[in-house]
C-alpha positions in Angstrom: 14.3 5.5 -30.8 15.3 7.6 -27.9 12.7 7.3 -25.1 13.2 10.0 -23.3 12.4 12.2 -25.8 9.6 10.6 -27.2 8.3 10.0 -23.6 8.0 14.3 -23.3 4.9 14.4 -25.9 2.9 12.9 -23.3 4.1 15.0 -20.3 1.8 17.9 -20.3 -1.4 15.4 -20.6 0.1 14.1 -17.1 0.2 17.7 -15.9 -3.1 18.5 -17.0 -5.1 15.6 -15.9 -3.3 15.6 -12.2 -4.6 18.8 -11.7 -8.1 17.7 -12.9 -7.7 14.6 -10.9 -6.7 16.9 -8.1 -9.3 19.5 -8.1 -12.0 16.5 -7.8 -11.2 14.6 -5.0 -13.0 11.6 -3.9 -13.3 9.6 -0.9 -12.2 5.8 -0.5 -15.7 3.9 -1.4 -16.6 7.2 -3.2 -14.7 7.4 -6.4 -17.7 7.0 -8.8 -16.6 10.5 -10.8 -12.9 9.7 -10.7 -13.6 6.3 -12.2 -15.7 7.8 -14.8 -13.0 10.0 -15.6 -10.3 7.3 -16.1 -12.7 5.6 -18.0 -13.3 8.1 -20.7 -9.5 8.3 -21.3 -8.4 5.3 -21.4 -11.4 4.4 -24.1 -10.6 7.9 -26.3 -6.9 6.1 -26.2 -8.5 3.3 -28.0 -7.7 0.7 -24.8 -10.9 -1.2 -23.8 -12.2 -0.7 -19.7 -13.2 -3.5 -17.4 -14.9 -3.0 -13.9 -15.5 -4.6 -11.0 -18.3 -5.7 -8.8 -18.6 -3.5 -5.7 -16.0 -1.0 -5.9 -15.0 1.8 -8.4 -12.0 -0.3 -9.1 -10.8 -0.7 -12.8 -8.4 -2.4 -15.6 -7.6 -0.9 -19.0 -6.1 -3.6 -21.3 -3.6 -2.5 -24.3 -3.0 -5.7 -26.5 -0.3 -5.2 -29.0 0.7 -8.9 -30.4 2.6 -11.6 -28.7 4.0 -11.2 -25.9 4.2 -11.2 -22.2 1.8 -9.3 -19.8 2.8 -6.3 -17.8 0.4 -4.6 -15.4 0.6 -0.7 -13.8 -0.9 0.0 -10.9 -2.4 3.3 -9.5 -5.1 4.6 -6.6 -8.0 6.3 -7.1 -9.0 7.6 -3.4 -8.5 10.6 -2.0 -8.0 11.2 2.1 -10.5 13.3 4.7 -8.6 15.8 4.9 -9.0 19.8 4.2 -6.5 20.8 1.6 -4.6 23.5 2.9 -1.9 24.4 0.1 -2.9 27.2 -2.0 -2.6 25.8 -5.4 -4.2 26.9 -8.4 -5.9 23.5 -8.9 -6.7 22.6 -5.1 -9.0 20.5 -4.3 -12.9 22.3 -4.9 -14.2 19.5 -2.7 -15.0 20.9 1.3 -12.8 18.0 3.1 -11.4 15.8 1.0 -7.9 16.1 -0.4 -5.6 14.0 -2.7 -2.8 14.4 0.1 -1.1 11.3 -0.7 -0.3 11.5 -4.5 -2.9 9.3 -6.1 -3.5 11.9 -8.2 0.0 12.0 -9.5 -0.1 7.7 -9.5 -3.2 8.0 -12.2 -1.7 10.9 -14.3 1.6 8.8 -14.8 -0.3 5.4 -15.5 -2.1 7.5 -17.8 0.4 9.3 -19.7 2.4 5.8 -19.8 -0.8 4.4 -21.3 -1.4 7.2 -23.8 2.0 6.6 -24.8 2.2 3.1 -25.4 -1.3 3.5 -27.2 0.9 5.5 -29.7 3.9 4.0 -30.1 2.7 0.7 -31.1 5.9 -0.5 -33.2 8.3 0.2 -30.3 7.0 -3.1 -28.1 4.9 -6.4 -28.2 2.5 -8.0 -25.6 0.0 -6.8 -23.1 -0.1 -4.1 -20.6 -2.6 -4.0 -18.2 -3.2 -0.6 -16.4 -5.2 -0.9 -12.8 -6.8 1.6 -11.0 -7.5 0.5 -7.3 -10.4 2.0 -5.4 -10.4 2.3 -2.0 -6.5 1.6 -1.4 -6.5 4.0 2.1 -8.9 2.3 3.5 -9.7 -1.4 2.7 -7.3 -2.7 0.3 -9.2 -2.3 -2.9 -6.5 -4.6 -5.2 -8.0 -7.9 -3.0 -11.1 -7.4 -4.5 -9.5 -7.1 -8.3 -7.4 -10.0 -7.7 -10.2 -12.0 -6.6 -12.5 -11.0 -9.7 -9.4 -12.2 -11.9 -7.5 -9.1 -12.4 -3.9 -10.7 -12.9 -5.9 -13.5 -15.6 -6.0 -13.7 -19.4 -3.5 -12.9 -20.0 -2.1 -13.9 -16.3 0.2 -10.9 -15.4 3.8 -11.7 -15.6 5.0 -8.9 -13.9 3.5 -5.9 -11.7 4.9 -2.3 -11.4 3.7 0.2 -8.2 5.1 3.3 -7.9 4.3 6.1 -5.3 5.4 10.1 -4.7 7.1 10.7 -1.6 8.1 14.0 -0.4 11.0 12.7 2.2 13.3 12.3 -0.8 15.0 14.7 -2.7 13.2 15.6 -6.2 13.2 12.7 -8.8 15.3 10.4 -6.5 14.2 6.5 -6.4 13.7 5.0 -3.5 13.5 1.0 -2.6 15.5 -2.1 -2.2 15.7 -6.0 -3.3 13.8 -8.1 -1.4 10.7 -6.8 1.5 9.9 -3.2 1.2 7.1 -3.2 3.4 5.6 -5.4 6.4 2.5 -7.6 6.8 -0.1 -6.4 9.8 -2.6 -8.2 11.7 -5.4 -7.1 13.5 -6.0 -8.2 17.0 -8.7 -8.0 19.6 -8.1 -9.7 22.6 -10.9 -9.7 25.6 -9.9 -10.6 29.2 -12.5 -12.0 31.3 -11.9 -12.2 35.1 -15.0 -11.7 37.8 -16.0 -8.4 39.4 -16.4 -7.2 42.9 -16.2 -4.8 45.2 -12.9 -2.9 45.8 -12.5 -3.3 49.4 -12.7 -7.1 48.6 -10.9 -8.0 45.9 -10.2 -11.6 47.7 -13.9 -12.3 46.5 -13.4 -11.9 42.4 -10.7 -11.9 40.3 -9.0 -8.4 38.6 -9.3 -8.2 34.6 -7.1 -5.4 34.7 -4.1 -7.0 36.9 -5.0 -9.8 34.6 -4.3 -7.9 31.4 -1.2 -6.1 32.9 0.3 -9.3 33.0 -0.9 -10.3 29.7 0.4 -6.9 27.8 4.2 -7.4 29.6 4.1 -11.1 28.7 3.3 -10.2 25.0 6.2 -7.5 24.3 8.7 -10.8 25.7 7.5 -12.4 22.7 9.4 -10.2 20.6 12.1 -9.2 22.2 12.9 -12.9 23.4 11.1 -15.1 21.0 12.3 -13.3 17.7 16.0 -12.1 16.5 17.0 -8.8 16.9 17.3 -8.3 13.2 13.8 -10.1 12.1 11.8 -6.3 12.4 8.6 -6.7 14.6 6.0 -4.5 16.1 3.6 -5.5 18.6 1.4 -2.4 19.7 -1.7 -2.8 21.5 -3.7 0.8 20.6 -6.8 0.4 23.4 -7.1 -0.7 26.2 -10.7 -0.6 27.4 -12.6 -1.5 31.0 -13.9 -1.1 34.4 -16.6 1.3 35.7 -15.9 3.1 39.1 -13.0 3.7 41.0 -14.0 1.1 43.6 -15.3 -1.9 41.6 -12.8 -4.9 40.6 -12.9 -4.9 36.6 -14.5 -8.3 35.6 -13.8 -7.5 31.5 -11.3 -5.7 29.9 -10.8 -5.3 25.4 -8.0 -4.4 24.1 -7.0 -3.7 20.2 -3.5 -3.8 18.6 -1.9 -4.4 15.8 0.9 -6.7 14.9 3.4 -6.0 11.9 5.9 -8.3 10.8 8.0 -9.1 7.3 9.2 -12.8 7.3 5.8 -15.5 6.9 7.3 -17.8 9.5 7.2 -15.0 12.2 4.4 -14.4 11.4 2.6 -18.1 11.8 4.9 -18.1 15.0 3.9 -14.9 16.6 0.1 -15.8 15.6 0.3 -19.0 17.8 2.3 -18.0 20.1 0.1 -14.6 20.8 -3.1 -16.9 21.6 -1.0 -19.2 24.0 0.6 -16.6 26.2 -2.7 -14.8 26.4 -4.8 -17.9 27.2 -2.0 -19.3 29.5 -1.4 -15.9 32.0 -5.4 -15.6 32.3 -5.9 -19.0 33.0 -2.9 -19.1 35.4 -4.2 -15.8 37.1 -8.2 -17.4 37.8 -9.9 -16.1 34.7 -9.7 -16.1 30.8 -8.8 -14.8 27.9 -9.6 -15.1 23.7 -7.4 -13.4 21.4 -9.0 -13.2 17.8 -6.4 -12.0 15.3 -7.8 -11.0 11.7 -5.2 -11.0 9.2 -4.8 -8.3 7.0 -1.9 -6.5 4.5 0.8 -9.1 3.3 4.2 -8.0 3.2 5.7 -6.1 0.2 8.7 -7.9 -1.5 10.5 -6.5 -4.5 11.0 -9.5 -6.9 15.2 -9.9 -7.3 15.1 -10.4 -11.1 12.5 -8.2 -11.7 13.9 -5.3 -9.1 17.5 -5.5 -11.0 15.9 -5.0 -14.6 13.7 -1.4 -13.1 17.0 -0.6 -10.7 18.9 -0.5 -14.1 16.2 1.5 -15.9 16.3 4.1 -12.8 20.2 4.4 -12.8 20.3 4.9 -16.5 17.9 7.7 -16.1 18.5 9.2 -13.1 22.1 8.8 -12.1 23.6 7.0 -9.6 23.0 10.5 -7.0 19.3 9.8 -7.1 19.7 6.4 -6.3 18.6 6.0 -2.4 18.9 2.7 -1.2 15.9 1.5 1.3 18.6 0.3 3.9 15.6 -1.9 6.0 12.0 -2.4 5.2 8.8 -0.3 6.5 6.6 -1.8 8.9 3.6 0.2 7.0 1.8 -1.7 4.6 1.0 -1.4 1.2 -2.3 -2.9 -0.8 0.4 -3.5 -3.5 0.9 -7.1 -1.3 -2.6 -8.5 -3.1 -1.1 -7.7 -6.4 2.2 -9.4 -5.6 0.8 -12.7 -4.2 0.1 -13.6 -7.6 2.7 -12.3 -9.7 6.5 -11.1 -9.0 6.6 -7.3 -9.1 8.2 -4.2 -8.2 6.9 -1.0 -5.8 9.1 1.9 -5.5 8.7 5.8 -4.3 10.2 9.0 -6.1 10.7 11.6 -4.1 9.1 15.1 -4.4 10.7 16.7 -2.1 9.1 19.9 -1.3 9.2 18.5 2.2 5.6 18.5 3.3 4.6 15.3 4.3 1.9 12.9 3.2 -1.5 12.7 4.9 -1.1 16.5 6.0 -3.2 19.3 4.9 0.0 21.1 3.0 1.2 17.6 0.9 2.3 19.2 -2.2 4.5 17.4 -4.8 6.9 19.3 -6.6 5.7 18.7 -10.5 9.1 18.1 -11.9 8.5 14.4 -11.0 6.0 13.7 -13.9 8.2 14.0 -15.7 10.4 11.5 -14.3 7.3 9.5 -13.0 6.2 9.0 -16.8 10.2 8.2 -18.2 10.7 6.0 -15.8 7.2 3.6 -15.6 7.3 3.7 -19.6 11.2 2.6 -19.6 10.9 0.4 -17.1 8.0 -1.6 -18.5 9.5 -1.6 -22.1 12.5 -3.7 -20.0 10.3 -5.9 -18.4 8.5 -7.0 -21.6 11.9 -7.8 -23.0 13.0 -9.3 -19.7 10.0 -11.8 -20.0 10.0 -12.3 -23.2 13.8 -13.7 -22.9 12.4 -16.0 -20.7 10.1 -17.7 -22.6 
């Protein structure tokens, strides 16, 4: 059977329920409608819904026989933002806009799931399509994971996909191995003892303190980490003091830190408490450093990242082929997904060249197309690819 052209009877369905999805926007934590929505297609496809407890999060599951177990995933939230593109089908919500292609994401998972709903003699096994609420904001996919998303069947592979207009139209985008970084959040407070200005012999300066502190901290990339192990280390506020003539006696600060490789990571953790405790202390006052971990890293299975590569160059030839040369320091919710199976996340460009997050973010529809092709392809590959290993 040739794919591709079966693949095309599902194409205007995408079409038609992006720009449903799209004129309905809804807010991370918000998605009640868009949920609904999903809901009643997957179930007129015949593939039974599960939710979740406290989100708008959901899984349709498409058994078909033996097999191994495949999961698509796709957002449901929508951004803050007043749509400013002059579509046909714009947004009809007063602030909220789909300006980062999660309306395209759940039109291609389901098309793909329409199709495979039909086309039961062409493949065996289970695929499980997810729909993850709240993806800008907290990282809805922990939340599924933890209510046993990726169990019975356990999920032997993962597929993420995402539109991206810095790419040329129906080019693929990623690499083998970390796409994207892991973050952690940081709040650090500096304690020293306030006085007067005239005399500051008589308390001891938070703010010279944490001067110190913020130079000492950027040394702990650029000397304690290789050159070619990306890092960032950005501290975003930097809040303290009262008048103009008062020694500062607390200062809070709030950063980020964003790394790819685990073992930094642990390092950096450690080694950010230590400095920051050892320069206050040194300098007559103190310091605590409280660092919340957040997004894991991103990082493209190598067996399962050759069998989709293949399916892409087939399709799309080896000019759409862009190779990621280094990974993102952004993160990705994809990383809950993927600490529990291998998996795959790619972009495909849509090149119309506005960018994502902004008011004009418009995606240039040719990519459905592609979009649908290539997750259906790709997942047909994966089932045989895990089936061989069994």
């Amino acid at each position: 059977m040739n794919i591709r052209e079966s693949v095309r009877e599902v194409i205007p369905y995408a079409i038609e329920m992006r720009h449903e999805i799209h004129r309905h926007p809804e807010v991370s934590g918000s998605e009640r409608e868009t949920a609904a929505r999903i809901r009643r297609e997957l179930e007129a496809m015949g593939i039974p819904v599960r939710t979740f407890d406290g989100c708008h999060s959901l899984m349709g599951t498409l058994r078909n026989g033996e097999g191994p177990c495949i999961a698509v995933r796709a957002e449901l939230d929508a951004l803050p933002i007043q749509e400013n593109t002059g579509l046909s089908f714009a947004s009809e919500t007063p602030g909220v806009m789909h300006a980062c292609g999660h309306d395209v994401h759940m039109a291609l998972a389901l098309a793909s799931a329409k199709w495979f709903s039909t086309h039961p003699d062409d493949w065996h096994g289970t695929i499980k399509f997810l729909f993850e609420s709240e993806e800008e904001t907290i990282g809805g996919g922990q939340r599924m994971v933890a209510q046993g998303c990726m169990e019975d069947p356990k999920v032997d592979c993962i597929l993420g996909q995402h539109v991206n207009p810095n790419y040329p139209v129906n080019s693929f985008y990623s690499r083998c191995g970390a796409v994207n970084g892991a973050s952690d959040d940081l709040k650090l407070t500096v304690h020293g003892t306030g006085c007067h200005g005239a005399y500051p012999e008589k308390g001891v300066d938070a703010i010279v303190i944490t001067a110190q502190i913020i130079s000492a901290l950027q040394t702990l990339v650029s000397r304690n980490i290789s050159p070619f192990d990306p890092v960032a280390l950005t501290f975003g506020t930097v809040r303290g003091g009262t008048v103009q003539n008062i020694i500062c006696g607390e200062v809070e600060l709030t950063g980020t830190l964003r790394t790819i490789r685990p073992e930094t990571r642990a390092l950096l953790n450690r080694r950010l408490v230590e400095t920051t405790e050892g320069v206050a202390t040194a300098m007559g006052g103190s310091a605590a450093m409280v660092i919340e971990p957040s997004y894991g890293a991103v990082v493209n299975d190598p067996d399962a990242y050759r069998v989709v590569e293949a399916c892409a160059r087939e399709f799309l030839g080896d000019a759409l082929m862009v190779e990621q040369q280094a990974p993102s320091l952004g993160v990705e919710s994809f990383c809950y997904f993927l600490d529990h199976t291998p998996g795959v996340y790619y972009d495909l460009g849509c090149g119309i060249g506005t960018g994502l997050h902004t008011p004009t973010f418009r995606v240039d529809e040719d990519v459905i197309g592609t979009g649908v092709t290539l997750q259906v392809m790709a997942v047909l590959k994966l089932l045989e690819f895990e089936q061989a290993k069994r």
